[in-house]
C-alpha positions in Angstrom: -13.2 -47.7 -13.6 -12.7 -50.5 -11.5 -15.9 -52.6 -10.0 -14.9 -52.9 -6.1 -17.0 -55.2 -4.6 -18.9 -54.2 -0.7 -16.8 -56.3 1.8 -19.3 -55.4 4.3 -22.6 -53.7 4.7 -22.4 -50.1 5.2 -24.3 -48.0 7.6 -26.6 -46.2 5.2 -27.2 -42.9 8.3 -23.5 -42.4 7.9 -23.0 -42.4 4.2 -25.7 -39.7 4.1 -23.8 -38.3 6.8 -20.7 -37.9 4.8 -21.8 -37.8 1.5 -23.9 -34.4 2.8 -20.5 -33.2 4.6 -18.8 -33.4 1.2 -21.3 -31.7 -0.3 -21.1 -28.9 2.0 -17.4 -28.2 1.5 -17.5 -28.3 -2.0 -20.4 -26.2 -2.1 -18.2 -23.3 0.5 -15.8 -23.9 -2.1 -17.6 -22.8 -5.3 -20.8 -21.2 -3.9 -19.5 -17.6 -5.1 -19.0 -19.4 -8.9 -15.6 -17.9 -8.9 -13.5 -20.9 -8.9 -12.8 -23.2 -12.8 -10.9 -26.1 -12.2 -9.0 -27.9 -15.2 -8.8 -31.4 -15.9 -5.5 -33.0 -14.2 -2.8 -32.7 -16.7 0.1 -35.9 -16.2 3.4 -34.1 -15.3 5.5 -37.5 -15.8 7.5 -36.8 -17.6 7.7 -32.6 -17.8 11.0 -30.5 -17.1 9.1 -27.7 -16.4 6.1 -25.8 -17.7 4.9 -21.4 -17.9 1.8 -20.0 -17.6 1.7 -18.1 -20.9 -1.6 -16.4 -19.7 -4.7 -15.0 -21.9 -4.5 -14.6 -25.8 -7.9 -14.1 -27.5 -10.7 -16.5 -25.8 -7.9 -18.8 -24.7 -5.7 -19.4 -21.7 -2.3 -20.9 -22.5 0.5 -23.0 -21.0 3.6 -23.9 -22.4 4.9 -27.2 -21.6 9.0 -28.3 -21.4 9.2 -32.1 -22.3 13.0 -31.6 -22.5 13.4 -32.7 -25.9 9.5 -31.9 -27.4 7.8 -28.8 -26.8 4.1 -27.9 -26.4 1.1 -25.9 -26.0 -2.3 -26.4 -24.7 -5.1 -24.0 -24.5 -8.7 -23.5 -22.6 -11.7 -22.3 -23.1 -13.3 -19.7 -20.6 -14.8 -23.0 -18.4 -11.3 -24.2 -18.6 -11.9 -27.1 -20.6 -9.0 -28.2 -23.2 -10.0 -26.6 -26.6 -6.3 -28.2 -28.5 -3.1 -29.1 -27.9 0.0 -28.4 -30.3 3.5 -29.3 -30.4 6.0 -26.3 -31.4 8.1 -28.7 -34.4 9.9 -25.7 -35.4 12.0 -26.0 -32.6 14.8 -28.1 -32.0 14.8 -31.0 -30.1 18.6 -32.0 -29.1 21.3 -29.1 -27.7 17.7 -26.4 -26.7 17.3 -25.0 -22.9 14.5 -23.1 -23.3 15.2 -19.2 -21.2 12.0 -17.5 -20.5 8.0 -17.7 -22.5 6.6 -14.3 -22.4 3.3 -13.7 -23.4 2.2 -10.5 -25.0 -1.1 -8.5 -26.1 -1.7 -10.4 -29.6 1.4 -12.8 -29.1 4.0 -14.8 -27.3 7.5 -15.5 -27.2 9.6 -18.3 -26.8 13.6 -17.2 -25.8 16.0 -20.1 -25.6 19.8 -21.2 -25.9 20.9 -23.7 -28.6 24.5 -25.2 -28.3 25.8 -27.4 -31.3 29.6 -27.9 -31.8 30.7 -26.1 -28.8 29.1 -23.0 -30.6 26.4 -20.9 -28.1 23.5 -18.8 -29.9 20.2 -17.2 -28.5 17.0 -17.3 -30.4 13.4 -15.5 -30.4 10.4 -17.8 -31.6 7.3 -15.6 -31.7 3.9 -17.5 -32.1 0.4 -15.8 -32.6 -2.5 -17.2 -30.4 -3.0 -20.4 -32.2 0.5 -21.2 -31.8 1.3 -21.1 -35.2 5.3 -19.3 -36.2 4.9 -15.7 -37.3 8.4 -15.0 -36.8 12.2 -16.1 -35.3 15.5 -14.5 -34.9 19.0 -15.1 -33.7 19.8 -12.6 -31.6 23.3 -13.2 -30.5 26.0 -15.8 -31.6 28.5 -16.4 -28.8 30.7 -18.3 -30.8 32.2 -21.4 -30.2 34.4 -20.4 -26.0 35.1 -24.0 -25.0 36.5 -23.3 -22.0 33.8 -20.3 -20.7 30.7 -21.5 -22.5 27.8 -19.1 -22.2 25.9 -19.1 -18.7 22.6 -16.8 -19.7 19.9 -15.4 -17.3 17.3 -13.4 -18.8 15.4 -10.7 -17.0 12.1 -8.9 -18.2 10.6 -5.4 -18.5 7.5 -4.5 -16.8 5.1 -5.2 -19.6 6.9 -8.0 -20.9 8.0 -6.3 -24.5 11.8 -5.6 -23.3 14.2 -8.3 -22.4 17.7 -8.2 -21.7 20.3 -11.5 -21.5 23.2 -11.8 -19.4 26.1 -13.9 -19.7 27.1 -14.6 -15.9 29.9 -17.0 -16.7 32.2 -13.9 -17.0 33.4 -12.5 -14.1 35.6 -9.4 -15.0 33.1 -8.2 -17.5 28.8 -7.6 -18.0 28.2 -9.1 -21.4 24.7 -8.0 -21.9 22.2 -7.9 -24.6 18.9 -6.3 -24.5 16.1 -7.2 -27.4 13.0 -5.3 -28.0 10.2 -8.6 -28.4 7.2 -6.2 -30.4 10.1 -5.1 -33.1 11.6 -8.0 -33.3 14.7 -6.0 -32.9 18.0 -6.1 -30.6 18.1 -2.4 -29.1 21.9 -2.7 -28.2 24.5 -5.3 -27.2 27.4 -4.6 -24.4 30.2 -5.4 -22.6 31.3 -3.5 -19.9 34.8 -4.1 -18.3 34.0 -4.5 -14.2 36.9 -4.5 -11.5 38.2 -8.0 -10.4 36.3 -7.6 -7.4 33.1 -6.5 -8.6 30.9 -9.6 -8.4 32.5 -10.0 -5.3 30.4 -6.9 -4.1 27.2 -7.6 -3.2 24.9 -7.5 -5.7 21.4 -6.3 -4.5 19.2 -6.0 -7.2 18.6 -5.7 -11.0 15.6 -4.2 -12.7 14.9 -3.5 -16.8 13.2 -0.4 -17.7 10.7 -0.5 -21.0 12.6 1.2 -22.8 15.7 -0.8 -22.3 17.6 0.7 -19.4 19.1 -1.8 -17.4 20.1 -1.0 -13.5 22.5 -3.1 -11.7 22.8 -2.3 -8.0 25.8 -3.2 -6.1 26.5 -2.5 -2.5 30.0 -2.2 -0.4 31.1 -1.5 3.4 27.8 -2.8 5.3 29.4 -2.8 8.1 29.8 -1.0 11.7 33.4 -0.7 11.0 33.2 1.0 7.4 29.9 2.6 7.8 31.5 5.9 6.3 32.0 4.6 3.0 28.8 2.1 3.4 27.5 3.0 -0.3 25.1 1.4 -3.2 26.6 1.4 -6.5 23.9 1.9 -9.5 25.2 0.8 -12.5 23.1 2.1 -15.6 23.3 0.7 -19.0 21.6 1.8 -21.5 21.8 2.8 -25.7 23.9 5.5 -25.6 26.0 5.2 -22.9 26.5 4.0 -18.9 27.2 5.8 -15.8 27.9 4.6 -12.3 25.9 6.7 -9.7 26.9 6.1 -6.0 24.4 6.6 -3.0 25.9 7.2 -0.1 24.5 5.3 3.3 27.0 6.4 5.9 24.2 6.4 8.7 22.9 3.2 8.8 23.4 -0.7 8.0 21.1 -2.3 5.6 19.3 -5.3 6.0 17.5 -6.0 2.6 16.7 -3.9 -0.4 14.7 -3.9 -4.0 14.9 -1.8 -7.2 12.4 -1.3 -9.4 11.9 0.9 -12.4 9.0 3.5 -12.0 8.5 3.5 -16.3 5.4 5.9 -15.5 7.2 8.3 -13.5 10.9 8.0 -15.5 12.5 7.2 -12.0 14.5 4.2 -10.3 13.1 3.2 -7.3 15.0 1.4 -4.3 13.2 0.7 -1.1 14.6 -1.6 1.6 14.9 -2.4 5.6 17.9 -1.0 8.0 19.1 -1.7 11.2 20.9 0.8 13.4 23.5 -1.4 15.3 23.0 -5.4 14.6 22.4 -6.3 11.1 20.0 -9.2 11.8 17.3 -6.8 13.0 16.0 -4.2 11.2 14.6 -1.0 12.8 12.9 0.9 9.7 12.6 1.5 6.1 14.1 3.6 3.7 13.6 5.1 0.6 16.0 6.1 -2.4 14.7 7.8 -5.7 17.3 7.8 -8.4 17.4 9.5 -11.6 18.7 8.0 -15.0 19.5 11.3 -16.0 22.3 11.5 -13.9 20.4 14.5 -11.1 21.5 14.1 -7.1 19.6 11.0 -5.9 17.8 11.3 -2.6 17.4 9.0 0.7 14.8 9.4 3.2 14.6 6.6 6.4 11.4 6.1 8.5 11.9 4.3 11.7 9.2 1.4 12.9 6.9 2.4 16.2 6.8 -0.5 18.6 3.4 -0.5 17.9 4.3 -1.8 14.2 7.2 -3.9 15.7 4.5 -5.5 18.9 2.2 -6.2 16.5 4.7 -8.2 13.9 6.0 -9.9 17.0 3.1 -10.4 19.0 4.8 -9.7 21.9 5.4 -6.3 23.9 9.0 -4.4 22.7 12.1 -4.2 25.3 15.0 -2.3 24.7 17.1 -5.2 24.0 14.7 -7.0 21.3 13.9 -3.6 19.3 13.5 -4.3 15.3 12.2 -6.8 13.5 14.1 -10.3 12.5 13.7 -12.8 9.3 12.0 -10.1 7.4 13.0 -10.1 3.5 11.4 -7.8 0.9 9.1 -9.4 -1.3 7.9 -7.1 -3.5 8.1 -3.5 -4.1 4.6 -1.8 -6.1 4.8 1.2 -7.6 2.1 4.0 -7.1 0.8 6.5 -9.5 2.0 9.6 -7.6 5.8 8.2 -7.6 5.3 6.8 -4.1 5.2 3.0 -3.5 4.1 0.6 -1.3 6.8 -2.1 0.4 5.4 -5.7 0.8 7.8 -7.7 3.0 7.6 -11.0 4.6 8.8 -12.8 7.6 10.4 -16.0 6.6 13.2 -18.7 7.9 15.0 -22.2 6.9 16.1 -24.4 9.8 18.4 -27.7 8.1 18.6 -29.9 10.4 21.2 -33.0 10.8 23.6 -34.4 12.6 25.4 -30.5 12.0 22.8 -29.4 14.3 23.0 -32.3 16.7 19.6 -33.2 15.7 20.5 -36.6 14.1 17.7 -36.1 11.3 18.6 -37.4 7.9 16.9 -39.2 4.8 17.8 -41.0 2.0 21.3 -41.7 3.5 23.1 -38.3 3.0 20.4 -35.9 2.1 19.2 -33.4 5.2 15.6 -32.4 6.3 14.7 -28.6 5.6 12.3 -26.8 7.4 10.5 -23.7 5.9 8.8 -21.1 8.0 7.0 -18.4 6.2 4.6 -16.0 8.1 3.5 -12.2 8.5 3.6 -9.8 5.6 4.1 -6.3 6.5 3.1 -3.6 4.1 4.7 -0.2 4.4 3.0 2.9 2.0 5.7 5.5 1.3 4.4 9.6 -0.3 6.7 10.3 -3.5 8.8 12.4 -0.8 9.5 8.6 1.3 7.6 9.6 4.0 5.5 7.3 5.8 2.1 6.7 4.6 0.8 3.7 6.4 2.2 0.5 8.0 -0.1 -2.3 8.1 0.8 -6.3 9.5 -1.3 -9.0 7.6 -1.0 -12.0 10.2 -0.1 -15.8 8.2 1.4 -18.7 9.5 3.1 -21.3 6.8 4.9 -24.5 7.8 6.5 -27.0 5.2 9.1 -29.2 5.5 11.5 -30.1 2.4 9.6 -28.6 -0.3 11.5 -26.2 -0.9 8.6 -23.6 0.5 6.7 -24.3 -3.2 3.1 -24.1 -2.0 4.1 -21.4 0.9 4.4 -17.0 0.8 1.7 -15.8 -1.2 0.5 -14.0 -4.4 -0.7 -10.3 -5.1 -3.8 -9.8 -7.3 -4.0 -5.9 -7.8 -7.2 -3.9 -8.9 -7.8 -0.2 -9.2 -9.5 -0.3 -5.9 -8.1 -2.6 -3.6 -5.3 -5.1 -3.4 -5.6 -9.0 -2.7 -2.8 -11.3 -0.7 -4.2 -14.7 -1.7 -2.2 -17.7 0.2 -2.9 -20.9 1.5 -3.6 -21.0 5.4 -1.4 -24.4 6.3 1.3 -26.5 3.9 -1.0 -29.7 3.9 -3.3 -31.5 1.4 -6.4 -30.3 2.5 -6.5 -26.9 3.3 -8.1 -23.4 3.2 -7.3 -20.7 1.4 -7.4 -17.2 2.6 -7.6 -13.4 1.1 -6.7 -10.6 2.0 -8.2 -7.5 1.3 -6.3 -3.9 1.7 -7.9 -0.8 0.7 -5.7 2.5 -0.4 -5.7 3.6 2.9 -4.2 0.2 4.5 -7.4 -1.1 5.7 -8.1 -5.0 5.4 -10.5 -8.0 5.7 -9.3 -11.6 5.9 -11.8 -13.4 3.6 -11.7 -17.1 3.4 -11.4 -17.8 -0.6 -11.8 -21.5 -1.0 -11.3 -24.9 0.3 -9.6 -28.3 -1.1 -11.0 -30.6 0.8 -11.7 -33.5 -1.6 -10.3 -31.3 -4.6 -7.2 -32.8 -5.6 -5.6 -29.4 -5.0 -2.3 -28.0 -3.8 -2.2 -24.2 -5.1 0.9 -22.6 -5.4 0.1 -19.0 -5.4 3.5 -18.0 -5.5 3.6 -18.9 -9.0 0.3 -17.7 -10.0 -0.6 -15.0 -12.9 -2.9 -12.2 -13.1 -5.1 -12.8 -16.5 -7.3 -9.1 -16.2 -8.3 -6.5 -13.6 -11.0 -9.6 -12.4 -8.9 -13.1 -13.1 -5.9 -14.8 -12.2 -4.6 -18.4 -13.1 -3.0 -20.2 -10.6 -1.4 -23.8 -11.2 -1.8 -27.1 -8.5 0.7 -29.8 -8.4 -1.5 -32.7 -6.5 0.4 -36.2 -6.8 2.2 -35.4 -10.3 -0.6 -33.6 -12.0 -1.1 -30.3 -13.0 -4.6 -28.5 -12.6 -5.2 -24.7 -13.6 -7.2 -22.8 -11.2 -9.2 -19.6 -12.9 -10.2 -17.4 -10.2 -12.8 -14.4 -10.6 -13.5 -11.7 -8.6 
């Protein structure tokens, strides 16, 4: 450490003054001894890094160097216990695809391309990051003009992954891979019409067991509202089928699939608007079977009271519905109901498009990013209307691409926690709220960062147990873990 000399005497009342200020927020910050901080951790020269989460008595994070690979691990008091590179993987031609971490066990899916030929591997490494096992689980060949373009999706608990080569466009070459067995449950290729990636695709969801779901959606609009439909595409070991769900009474605004792997059901929730597509009036509801049984649509309407309270403003005729609402997340009750968590967000670019005359780095324009009030919707297996509750936030950021904005969802068997951070700045507070089963809250303030060193980006964060979660801060190029208890 540098020796910095006193330029001037300093008043000793307001040193104390401060220094006891400081004290005091760091003390509201860890006075509930719920809050591990890691030592910073360079980012220099990282592509990108994964939270692999909790394997024995250590925490893990992979780390993307581009052409060296690695993984670090802490202790319960997040201190650094070792570091190891991963030699056994390549280091020219790689893009590593997805780390998913297990029970006993994690997995490291990438792409290698060498002499215009594509393949797709599976490392699997035990806690200590030592090689237990490895696999090729497709060769593409050598396609020199259509090279491989893959996207992997994951199951709900992480065991079930499928790959998808998206460089085709008149075909769904897919590939799904069980990670426990080591072993590739079936590889497809289903013809598609020309147009059929022209449709819009709405969502995509992996079942445990290897089902994959691809929905699709055609005619949303007020002109060809009879024949406004969702296409479910279902493929799975044995077979696929095409199951159409008719919508011919309303236009849809946004919508999520999810597989129900506890009930044996498909899931799609999402937000509608009776005439102007830009405002939606109320949810609905679809439950879909993969066996192929008539699926069924319910719709629930929003009160104004729901719609006053999201807009803070009283409800006219003319400004009915709700605007810049997306859906965030869809969570799946026991029962076979589920509860709908969507946000209210918007991007302004501004420029000299806009009139504005904003610009940076000579042809680069400034972004705003606006992300405020969650609204939670509970639905009864039947779709009916549980409860509707409005959890009021207010985010700002400007050409960050919203990284330290929305929020994250720590679930327990009781209650439900929306953790987020309360403005885009360097020092900030972070608040949580708490929902019961019943859609009652409390805003609880969770910590501070004043003098931390801390941006949190909860969006990215990772629930560890039913009392932890591990969220990572990027403060000026460096990389902190932050173990939270509860």
């Amino acid at each position: 450490m540098k020796n910095i000399p006193f330029a001037r005497q300093i008043d000793v009342s307001r040193f104390f003054s401060l220094l006891f200020l400081l004290f005091c927020a760091i003390g509201q910050a860890y006075s509930q001894g719920n809050v591990l901080v890691s030592e910073p951790i360079a980012l220099r020269n990282d592509y990108g890094y994964e939270l692999i989460g909790r394997l024995k008595d250590r925490i893990l994070l992979f780390r993307d160097k581009y052409d060296e690979f690695e993984v670090q691990a802490f202790d319960n008091q997040m201190r650094m216990s070792w570091t190891r590179k991963l030699e056994d993987l390549e280091k020219s031609g790689i893009q590593i695809l997805a780390v998913a971490g297990g029970r006993n066990d994690f997995s490291v899916i990438y792409k290698v391309r060498k002499r215009g030929v594509t393949t797709l591997r599976v490392h699997k490494y035990d806690p200590g990051a030592n090689l237990i096992d490895s696999m090729t689980v497709k060769n593409y060949g050598e396609r020199v003009f259509s090279p491989p373009a893959l996207d992997i999706m994951l199951s709900e608990d992480k065991n079930c992954l499928i790959a998808i080569n998206t460089a085709e466009r008149t075909q769904l070459e897919s590939t799904c891979f069980m990670l426990d067995k080591m072993q590739v449950l079936w590889d497809k290729t289903v013809q598609l019409e020309d147009n059929y990636f022209e449709s819009n695709i709405k969502s995509m969801t992996l079942s445990n067991s290897g089902d994959f779901f691809l929905v699709t959606e055609t005619n949303n609009r007020r002109a060809k509202l009879e024949a406004h439909e969702f296409q479910i595409l279902h493929v799975y070991t044995t077979a696929d089928r095409i199951t159409k769900v008719p919508l011919p009474d309303f236009l849809t605004n946004d919508v999520r699939f999810s597989f129900d792997n506890l009930n044996r059901q498909l899931v799609g929730v999402g937000l509608y608007a009776d005439k102007n597509r830009e405002r939606a009036n109320g949810i609905f509801y679809a439950n879909v079977s993969p066996e192929g049984k008539a699926p069924s649509l319910r719709y629930e309407p929003f009160t104004d009271k729901v719609i006053s309270i999201l807009r803070r403003k009283d409800v006219e005729e003319d400004t009915r519905g709700i605007s810049d609402a997306d859906i965030r997340q869809v969570v799946l009750r026991r029962d076979g109901g589920a509860l709908i968590v969507a946000e209210r967000h918007h991007e302004i670019q501004r420029g000299t498009a806009a009139g504005r005359g904003f610009w940076r780095d000579g042809m680069r324009m400034v972004m705003d990013f606006y992300y405020d009030d969650l609204l939670l919707v509970a639905l009864h297996p039947t779709g009916e209307m549980h409860w509707t509750t409005v959890l009021h936030k207010k985010q700002y950021s400007q050409d960050d691409e919203a990284t330290f904005s929305s929020y994250f969802l720590f679930m327990t068997p009781e209650k439900l926690h929306f953790m987020f951070n309360d403005e885009i700045k360097y020092e900030n507070t972070c608040s949580d709220y708490v929902v019961s089963p019943v859609g009652e809250f409390d805003r609880n303030s969770l910590m501070n960062t004043f003098g931390q060193n801390l941006r949190l980006r909860f969006r990215d964060a990772l629930q560890l147990s039913a009392n932890e979660c591990l969220v990572p801060s990027e403060f000026r190029n460096k990389l902190r873990l932050v173990l939270l208890r509860f």
